[in-house]
C-alpha distance (Angstrom), angle and dihedral (degrees) to the residues before:
residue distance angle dihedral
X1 . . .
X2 3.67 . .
X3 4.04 98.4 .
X4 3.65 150.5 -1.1
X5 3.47 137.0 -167.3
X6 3.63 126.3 -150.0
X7 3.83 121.9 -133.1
X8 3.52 107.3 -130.1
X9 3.41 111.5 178.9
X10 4.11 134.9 -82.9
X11 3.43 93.6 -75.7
X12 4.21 101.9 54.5
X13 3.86 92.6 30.7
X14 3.70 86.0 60.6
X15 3.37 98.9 51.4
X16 3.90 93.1 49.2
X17 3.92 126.0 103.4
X18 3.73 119.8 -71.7
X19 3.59 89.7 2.7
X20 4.31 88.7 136.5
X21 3.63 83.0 76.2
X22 3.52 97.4 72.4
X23 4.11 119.8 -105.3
X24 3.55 105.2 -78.5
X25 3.75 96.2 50.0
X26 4.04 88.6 42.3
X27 3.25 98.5 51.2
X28 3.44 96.5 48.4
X29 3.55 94.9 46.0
X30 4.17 93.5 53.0
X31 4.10 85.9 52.1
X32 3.42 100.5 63.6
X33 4.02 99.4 30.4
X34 3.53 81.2 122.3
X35 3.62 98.8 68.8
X36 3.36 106.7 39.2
X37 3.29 121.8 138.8
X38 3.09 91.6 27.7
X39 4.25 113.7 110.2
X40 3.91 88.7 -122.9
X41 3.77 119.1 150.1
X42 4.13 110.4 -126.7
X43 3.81 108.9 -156.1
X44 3.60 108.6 -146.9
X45 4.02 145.0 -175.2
X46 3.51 140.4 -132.4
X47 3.74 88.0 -94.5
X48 3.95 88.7 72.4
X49 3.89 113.6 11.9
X50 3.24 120.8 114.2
X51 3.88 141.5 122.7
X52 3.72 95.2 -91.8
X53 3.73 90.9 48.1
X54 4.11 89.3 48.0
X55 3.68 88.7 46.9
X56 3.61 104.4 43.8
X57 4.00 92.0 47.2
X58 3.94 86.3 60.1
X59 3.57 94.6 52.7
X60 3.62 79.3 58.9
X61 3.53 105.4 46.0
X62 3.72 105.1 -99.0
X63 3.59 125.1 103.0
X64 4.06 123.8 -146.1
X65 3.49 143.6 -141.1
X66 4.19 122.1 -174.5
X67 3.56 149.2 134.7
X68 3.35 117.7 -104.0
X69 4.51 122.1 -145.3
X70 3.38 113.7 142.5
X71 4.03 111.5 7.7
X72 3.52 103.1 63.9
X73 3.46 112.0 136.9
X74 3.71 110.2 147.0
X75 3.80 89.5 17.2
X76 3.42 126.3 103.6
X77 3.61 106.3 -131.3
X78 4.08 98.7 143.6
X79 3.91 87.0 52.1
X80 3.62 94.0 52.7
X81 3.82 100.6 40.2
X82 4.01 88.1 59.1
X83 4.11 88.8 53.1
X84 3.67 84.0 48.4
X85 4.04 93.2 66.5
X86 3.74 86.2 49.0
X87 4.15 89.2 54.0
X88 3.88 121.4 78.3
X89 4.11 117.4 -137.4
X90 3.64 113.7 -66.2
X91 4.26 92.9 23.8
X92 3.73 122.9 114.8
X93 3.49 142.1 -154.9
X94 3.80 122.9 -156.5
X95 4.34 135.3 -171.9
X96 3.35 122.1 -168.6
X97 4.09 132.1 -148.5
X98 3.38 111.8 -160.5
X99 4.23 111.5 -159.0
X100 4.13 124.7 -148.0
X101 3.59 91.6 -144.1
X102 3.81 104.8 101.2
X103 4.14 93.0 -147.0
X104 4.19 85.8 59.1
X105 3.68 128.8 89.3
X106 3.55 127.1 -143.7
X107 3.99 111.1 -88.3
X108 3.53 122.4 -139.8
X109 3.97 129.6 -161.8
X110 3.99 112.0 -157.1
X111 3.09 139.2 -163.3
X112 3.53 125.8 -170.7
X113 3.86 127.2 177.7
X114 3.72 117.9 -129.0
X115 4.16 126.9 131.3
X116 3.33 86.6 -52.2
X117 3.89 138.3 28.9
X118 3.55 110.6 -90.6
X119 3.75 117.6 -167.1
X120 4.39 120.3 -177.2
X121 3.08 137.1 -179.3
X122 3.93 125.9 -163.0
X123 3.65 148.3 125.7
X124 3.91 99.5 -133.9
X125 3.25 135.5 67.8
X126 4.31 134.4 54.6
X127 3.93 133.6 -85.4
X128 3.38 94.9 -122.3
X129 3.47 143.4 106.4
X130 4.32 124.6 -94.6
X131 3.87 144.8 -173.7
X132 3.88 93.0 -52.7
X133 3.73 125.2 -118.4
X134 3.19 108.0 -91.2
X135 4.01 114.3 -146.4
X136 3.71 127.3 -153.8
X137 4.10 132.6 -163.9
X138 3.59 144.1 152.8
X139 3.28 131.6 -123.8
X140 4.29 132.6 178.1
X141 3.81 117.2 -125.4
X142 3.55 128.3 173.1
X143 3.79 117.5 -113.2
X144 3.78 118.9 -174.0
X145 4.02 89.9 -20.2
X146 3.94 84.7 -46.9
X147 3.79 123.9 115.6
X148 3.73 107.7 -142.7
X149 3.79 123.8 172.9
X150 4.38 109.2 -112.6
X151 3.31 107.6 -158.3
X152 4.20 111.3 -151.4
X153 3.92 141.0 176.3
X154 3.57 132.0 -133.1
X155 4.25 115.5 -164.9
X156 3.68 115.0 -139.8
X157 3.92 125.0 -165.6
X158 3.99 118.0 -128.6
X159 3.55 134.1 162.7
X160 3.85 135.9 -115.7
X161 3.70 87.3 -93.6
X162 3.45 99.8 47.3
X163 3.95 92.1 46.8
X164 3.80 84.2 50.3
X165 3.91 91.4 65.1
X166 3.22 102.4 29.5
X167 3.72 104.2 52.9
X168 4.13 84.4 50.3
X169 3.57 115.9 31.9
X170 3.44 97.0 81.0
X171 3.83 95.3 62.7
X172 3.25 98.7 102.3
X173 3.83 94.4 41.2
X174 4.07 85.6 62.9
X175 3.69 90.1 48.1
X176 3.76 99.3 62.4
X177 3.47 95.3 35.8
X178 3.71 88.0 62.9
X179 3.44 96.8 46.0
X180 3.94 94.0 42.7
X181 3.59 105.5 41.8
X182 3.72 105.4 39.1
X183 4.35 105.3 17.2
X184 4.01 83.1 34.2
X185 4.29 87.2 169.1
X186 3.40 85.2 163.2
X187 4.28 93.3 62.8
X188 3.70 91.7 35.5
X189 3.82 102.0 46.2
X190 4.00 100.0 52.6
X191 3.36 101.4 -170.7
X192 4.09 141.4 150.3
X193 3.58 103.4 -150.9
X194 4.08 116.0 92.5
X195 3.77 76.4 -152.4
X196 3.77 91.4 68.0
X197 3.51 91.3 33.0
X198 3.54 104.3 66.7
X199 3.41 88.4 31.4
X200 3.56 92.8 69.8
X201 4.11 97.7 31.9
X202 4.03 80.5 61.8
X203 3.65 91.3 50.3
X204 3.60 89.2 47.8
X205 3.82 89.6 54.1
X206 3.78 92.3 48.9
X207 3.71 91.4 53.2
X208 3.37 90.8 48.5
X209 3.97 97.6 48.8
X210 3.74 88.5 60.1
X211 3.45 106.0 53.5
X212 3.72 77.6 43.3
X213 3.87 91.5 57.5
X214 3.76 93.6 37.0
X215 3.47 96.4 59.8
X216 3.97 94.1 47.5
X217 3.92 82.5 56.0
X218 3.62 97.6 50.0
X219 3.61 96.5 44.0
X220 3.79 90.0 48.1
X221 4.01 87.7 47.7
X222 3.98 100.6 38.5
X223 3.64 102.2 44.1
X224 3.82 91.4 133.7
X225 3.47 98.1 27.1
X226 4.22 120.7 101.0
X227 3.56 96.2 -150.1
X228 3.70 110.0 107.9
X229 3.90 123.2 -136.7
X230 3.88 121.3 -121.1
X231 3.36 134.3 -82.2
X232 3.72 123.1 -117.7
X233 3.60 96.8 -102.4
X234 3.71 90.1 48.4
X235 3.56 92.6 43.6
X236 3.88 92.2 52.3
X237 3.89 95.1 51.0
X238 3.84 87.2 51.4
X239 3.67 89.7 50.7
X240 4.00 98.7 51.1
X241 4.00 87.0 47.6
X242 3.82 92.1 59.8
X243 4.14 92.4 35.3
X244 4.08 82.8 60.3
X245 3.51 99.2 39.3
X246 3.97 96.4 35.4
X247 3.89 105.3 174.2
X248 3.81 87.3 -165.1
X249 3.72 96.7 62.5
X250 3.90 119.8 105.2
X251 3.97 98.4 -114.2
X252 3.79 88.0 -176.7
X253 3.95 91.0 76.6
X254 3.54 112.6 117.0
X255 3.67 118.5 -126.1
X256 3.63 129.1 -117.0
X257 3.69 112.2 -81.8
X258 4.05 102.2 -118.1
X259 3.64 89.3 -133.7
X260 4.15 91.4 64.1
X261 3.56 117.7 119.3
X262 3.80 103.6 -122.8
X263 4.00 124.6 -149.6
């Protein structure tokens, strides 16, 4: 997690930066400030794409890749979901809007047929067919008057673009179901105070950025080696040990004399 914005009410929000744009495209504009400039690709969701959000990350310097539901003004989501029911699973369909401006890159809207309508919009990625998706499921069969699960796979073509989103939109989604379903500082840490309450959502986000970082490490560093990394829980009770026993604290510090007024 690299930054959060509070929602603050009508009021503030409105008086934040960019906020003429409309939310989505604000919002998502004040998050990655930071990198602009920068030719990074921001993966976003339904919550924020949108053709003003693609366009006004390009002007500055980020490109975009989403799915687009609900916000798609300028996008031509009723089009594509009729070519859909013309495509078979796996097939897509792509537009493309070409811009005069010589800092913007060509946007495309895609659709691409799978168990459900899937409808992008970005200005990165190719046209052209990857590793397919490869789908998994379990089904029961009998086997000598035994019912055994039989596990099977079922290939499904995509595109560049659609791999592009797909293997990264869910990011996030992993993120706060670590930090939700196992830290859970929220449940344990029953509190009234917003104070306390962000407090301990940041904590929660901190503890869940290092597990986060230590398994990219060990994966990068263990490639060939069988041993398998923690788990989160594990990883956690590891990490409290060495917080209370830190080895790289200065035990020569005096303590505070009792008798100290404190402020």
């Amino acid at each position: 997690m690299l930054k959060l914005e509070i929602m603050e009410g009508k009021e503030r929000n409105n008086a934040k930066e960019c906020n003429e744009l409309g939310f989505g495209t604000a919002v998502t504009l004040r998050l990655t400030k930071k990198y602009h400039n920068t030719n990074r690709t921001v993966i976003i969701d339904s919550a924020f794409a949108s053709l003003k959000c693609v366009t006004n990350l390009k002007l500055n310097g980020l490109f975009t890749c989403g799915m687009v539901k609900t916000a798609s003004s300028g996008y031509p989501k009723a089009f594509l979901v009729e070519k859909l029911a013309q495509l078979a699973r796996g097939e897509s369909y792509i537009l493309i809007k070409n811009h005069q401006e010589a800092n913007q890159a060509p946007i495309y809207a895609v659709a691409w047929k799978n168990t459900n309508n899937v409808t992008i919009i970005t200005n990165r990625g190719e046209n052209v067919l990857v590793d397919p998706y490869i789908e998994s499921y379990t089904h029961i069969v009998e086997v000598d008057g035994v019912l055994q699960d039989q596990k099977e796979t079922n290939e499904i073509s995509r595109t560049d673009m659609i791999m592009l989103y797909y293997d990264n939109y869910s990011k996030i989604d992993i993120h706060n179901h670590y930090r939700q379903s196992s830290v859970a500082m929220e449940r344990v840490w029953a509190t009234k105070s917003w104070v306390h309450r962000l407090f301990g959502t940041i904590l929660g986000i901190i503890f869940t950025d290092c597990f986060l970082a230590y398994l990219l490490e060990y994966n990068q560093n263990n490639e060939d080696n069988p041993t398998k990394s923690y788990k989160l829980m594990e990883y956690l009770d590891k990490l409290a040990y060495q917080l209370i026993h830190n080895r790289y604290l200065n035990n020569n510090r005096g303590l505070r004399n009792q008798d100290d007024e404190v402020y």
